[in-house]
C-alpha positions, -999 to 999 in steps of 0.1 A, spaced: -624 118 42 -601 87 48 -615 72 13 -608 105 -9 -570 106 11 -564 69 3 -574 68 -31 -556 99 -37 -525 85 -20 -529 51 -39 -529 71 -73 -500 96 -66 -478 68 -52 -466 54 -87 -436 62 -106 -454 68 -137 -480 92 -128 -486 127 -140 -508 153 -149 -527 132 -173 -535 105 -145 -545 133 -121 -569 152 -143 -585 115 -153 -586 109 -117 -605 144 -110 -630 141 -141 -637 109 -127 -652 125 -93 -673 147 -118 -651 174 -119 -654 192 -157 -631 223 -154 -595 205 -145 -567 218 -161 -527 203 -169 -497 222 -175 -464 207 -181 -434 234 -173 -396 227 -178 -373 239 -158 -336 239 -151 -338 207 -132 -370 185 -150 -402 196 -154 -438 192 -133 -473 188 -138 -491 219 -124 -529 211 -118 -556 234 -116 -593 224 -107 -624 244 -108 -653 233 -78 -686 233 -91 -709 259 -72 -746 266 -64 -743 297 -92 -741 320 -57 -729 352 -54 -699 338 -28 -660 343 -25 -639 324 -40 -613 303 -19 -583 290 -34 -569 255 -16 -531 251 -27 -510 222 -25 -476 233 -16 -444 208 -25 -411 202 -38 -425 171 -50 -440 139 -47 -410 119 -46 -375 118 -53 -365 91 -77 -344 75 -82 -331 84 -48 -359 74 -27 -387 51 -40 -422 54 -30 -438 86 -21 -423 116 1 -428 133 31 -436 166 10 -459 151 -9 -485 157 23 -492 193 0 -505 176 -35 -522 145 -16 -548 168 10 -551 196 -24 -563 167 -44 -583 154 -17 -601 181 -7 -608 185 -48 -625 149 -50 -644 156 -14 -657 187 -29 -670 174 -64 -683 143 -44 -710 168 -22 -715 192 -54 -727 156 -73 -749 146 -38 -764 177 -37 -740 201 -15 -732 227 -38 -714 255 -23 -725 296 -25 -690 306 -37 -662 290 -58 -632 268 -49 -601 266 -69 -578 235 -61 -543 238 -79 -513 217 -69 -482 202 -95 -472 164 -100 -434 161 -97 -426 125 -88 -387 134 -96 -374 161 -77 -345 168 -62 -332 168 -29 -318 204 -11 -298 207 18 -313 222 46 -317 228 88 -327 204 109 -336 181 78 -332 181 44 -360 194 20 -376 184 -14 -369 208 -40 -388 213 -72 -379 213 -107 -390 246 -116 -383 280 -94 -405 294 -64 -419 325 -94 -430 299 -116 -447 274 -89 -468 308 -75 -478 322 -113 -493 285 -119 -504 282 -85 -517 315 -72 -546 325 -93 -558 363 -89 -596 350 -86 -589 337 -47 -602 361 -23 -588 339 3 -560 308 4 -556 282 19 -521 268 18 -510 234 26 -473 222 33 -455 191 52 -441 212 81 -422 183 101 -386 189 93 -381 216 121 -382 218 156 -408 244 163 -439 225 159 -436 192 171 -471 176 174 -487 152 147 -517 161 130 -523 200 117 -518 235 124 -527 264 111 -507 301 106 -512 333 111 -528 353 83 -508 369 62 -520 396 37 -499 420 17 -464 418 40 -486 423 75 -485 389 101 -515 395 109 -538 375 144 -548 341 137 -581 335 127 -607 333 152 -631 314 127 -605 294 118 -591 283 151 -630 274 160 -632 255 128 -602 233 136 -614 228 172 -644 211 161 -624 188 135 -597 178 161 -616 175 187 -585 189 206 -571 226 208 -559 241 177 -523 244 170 -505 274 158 -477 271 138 -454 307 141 -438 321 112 -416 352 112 -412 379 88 -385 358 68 -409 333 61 -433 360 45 -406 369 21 -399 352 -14 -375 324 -16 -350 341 -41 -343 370 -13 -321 343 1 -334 342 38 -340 310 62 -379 296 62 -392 271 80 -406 259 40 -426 271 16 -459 271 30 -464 308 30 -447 317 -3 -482 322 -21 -483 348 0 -460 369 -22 -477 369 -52 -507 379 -42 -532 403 -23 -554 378 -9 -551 366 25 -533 334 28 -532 312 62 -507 280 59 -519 243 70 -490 230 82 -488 188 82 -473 180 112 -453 150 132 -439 145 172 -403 145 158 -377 162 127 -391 145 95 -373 149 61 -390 159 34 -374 129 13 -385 107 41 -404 78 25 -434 62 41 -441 92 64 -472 104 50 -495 99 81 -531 90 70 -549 102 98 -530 136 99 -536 142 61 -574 131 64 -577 159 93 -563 187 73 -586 178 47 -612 178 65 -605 212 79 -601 231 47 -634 209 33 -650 229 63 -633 259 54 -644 261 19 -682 254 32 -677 286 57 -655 306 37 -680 308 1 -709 312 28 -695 344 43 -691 325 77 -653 327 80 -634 360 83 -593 354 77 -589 383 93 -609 417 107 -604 439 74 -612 471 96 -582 465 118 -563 457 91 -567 493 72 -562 509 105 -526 489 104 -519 500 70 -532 539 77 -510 539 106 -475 520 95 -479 521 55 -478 496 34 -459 461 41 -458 452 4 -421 456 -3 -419 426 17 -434 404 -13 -405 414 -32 -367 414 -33 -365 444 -14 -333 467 -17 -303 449 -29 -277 439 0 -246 463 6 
């Protein structure tokens, strides 16, 4: 998938481009249900971008690939693309891999729903080891435009290099997370990204803070599991990763060999995944957790205000 990841990385890298130049981009692939919304918000305004995969008519799930960001760059700061924009360029990617196979032939059983936002001015946020991109518009809004309640299963993509947890380069995956539970990593999934590395998986960890939404005010690692608040689906992170602490303002750190690997992995996913040959997680276990302990759902919200 090196060509989709360059030409997606050749459009987003311009100071002009928005929306517009992404849905012409998409249509161009062959993609007809692509979607532009422009949102303001206290500091600028973004792009979000939503695109339908074209499917075989089967009766599949549905799996929803998410680009997660700040944004794509941080003029007039920095010049040039960011770290964080890792998210939007494998989303987009994976969109123009997928529409390519649909037009060739490879139509998948179930339907894939790419959605991402264009924000090539956003700000920059303080934050541990490294500083972070922020976005324009507020954590609530990104997941209403982003999360749609058609996924049965997402897949969430995020630069993860600005920490010392994880500090290898290519991807990793998360746990799965469903309804405030941490659930095991996926077995399919871990398989799935043995076969596309050609090395053994990595796992990224993730605590219950990260779980939680962004305005509760704790410490995450980023936002790569924040869809998981807004939603019932399962959601497992794909976490863009480097040897060493990378800002997400960095400029000229968007690896292409890393990105075209994660792409490739949730290409795979999708095929799997609309097929009914990739579980996220074992559901029976999973009710057997929640008839035991109760429900973990408070943790998608604020929870009880501090004393």
């Amino acid at each position: 998938m090196l060509r989709e990841v360059a030409d997606v990385i050749d459009l987003l890298d311009d100071a002009r481009v928005d929306g517009a130049a992404v849905e012409r981009f998409l249509r161009a692939t062959g993609l007809d249900d692509v979607r532009v919304e422009r949102v303001q918000g206290e500091r600028g305004f973004t792009d979000f971008v939503r695109a339908m995969m074209p499917s075989a008519g089967g009766a599949g799930p549905t799996l929803g690939i998410i680009g997660r960001l700040g944004g794509i760059g941080a003029r007039p700061d920095r010049l040039g693309l960011v770290s964080d924009a890792d998210g939007a360029i494998v989303a987009l990617a994976c969109a123009a891999k997928l529409a390519k196979m649909a037009a060739r032939g490879d139509r998948l059983p179930g339907r894939v729903i790419v959605a991402t936002h264009i924000s090539p001015r956003s700000p920059i946020i303080p934050h541990e080891p490294t500083p972070f991109m922020g976005a324009p518009v507020d954590m609530e809004t990104m997941n209403q435009h982003e999360v749609d309640p058609a996924m049965d299963a997402i897949l969430s993509i995020d630069a993860t290099k600005g920490n010392w947890i994880l500090n290898r380069r290519g991807f990793a995956i998360t746990p799965t997370v469903k309804q405030g539970y941490i659930l095991p990593v996926s077995q399919d999934l871990l398989e799935i990204a043995r076969h596309v590395c050609g090395q053994p998986p990595a796992v990224l960890p993730v605590t219950t803070q990260d779980i939680t939404p962004y305005a509760a005010g704790f410490y995450h690692v980023n936002s790569i599991l924040q869809p998981s608040t807004a939603t019932s689906a399962s959601v497992v992170g794909v976490a863009t990763t480097a040897s060493t602490p990378i800002p997400g303002s960095a400029t000229g750190a968007n690896d292409p060999l890393s990105l075209e690997q994660a792409a490739r992995f949730c290409v795979v996913v999708a095929t799997e995944f609309t097929a009914d040959r990739c579980r996220f997680f074992d559901e029976d276990e999973f009710e057997r957790l929640r008839k035991r302990y109760g429900s973990m759902e408070h943790l998608q919200g604020l929870g009880c205000e501090e004393v």
